[in-house]
C-alpha positions as YAML, in Angstrom:
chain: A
units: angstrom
residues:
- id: 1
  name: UNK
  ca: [0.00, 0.00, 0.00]
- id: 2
  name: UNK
  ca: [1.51, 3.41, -0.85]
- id: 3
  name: UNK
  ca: [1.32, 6.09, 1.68]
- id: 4
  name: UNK
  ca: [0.55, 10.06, 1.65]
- id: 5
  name: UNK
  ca: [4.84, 10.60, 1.83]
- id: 6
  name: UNK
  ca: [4.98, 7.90, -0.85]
- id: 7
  name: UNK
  ca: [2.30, 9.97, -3.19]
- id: 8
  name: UNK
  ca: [3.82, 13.25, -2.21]
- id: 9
  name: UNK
  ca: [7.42, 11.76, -3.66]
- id: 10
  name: UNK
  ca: [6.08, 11.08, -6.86]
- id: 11
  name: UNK
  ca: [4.35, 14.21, -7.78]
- id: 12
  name: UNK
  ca: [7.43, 16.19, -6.09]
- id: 13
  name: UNK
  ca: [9.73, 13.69, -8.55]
- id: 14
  name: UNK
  ca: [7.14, 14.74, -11.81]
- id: 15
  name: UNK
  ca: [7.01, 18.40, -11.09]
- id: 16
  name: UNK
  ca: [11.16, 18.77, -11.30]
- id: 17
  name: UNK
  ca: [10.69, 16.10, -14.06]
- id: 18
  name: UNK
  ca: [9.17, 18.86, -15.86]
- id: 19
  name: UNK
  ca: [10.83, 21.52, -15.09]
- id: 20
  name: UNK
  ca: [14.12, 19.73, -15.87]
- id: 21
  name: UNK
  ca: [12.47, 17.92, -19.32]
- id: 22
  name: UNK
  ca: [11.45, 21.87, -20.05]
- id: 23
  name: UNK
  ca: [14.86, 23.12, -19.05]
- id: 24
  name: UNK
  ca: [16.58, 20.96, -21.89]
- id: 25
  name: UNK
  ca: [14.33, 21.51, -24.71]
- id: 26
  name: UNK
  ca: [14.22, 25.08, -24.16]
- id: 27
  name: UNK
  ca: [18.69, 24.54, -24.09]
- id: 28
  name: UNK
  ca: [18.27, 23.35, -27.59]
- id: 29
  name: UNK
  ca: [15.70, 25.35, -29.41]
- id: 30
  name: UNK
  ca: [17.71, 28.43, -27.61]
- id: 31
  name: UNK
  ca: [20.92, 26.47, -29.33]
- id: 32
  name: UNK
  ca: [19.06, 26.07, -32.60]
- id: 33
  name: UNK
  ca: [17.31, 29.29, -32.91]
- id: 34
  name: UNK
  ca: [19.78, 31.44, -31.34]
- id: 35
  name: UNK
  ca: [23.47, 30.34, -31.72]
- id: 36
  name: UNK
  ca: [23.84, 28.57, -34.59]
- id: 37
  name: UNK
  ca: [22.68, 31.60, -36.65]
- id: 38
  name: UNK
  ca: [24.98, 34.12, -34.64]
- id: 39
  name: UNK
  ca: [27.61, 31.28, -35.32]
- id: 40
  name: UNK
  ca: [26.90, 31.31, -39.38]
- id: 41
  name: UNK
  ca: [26.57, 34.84, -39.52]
- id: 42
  name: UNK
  ca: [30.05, 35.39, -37.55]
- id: 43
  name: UNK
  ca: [32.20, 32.66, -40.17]
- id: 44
  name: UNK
  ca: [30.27, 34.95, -43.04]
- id: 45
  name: UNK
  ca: [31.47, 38.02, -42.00]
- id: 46
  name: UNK
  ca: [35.07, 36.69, -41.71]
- id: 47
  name: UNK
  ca: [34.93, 34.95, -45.27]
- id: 48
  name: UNK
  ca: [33.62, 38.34, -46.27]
- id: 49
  name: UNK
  ca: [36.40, 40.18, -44.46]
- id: 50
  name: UNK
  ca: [39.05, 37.80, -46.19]
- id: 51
  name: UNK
  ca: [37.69, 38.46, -49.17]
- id: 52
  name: UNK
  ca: [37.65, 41.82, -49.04]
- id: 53
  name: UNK
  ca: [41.31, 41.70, -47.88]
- id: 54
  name: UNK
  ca: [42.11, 39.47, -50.95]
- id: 55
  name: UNK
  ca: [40.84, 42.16, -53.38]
- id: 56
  name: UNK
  ca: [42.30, 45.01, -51.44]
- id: 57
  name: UNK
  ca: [45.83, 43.60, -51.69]
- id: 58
  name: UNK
  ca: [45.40, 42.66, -55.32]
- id: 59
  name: UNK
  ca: [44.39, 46.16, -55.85]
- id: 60
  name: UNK
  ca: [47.37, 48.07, -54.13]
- id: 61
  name: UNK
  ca: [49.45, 45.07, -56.21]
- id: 62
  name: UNK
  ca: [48.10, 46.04, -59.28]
- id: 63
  name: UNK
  ca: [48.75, 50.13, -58.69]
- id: 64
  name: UNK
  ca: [51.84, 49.68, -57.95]
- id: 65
  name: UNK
  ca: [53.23, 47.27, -60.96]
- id: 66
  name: UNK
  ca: [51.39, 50.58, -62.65]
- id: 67
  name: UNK
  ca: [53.91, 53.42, -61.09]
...
């Protein structure tokens, strides 16, 4: 026979099941929706800075084999 303590532990244990379940999903969609993207758009703008550096360099190369 399960007692009132015994009853009490259970719904205390599915409460912070919950909370803790809730806790991790909201981890990933926070690490899907949030940090991923930042971490795409951060390697783009340093691809687009290299680039840029690229065609900078080729263009000081090229104005000087001019003079």
């Amino acid at each position: 026979m399960v007692t009132l303590e015994g009853y009490v532990y259970l719904g205390g244990m599915t409460v912070l099941f919950f909370f803790w379940a809730y806790g991790i999903i909201r981890f990933l969609m926070d690490v899907k929706n949030i940090y991923i993207p930042k971490g795409k758009q951060y390697v783009r703008g340093r691809r687009r800075l290299k680039e840029e550096e690229k065609k900078e360099k080729e263009r000081e190369e090229k104005e000087r084999q001019l003079y």
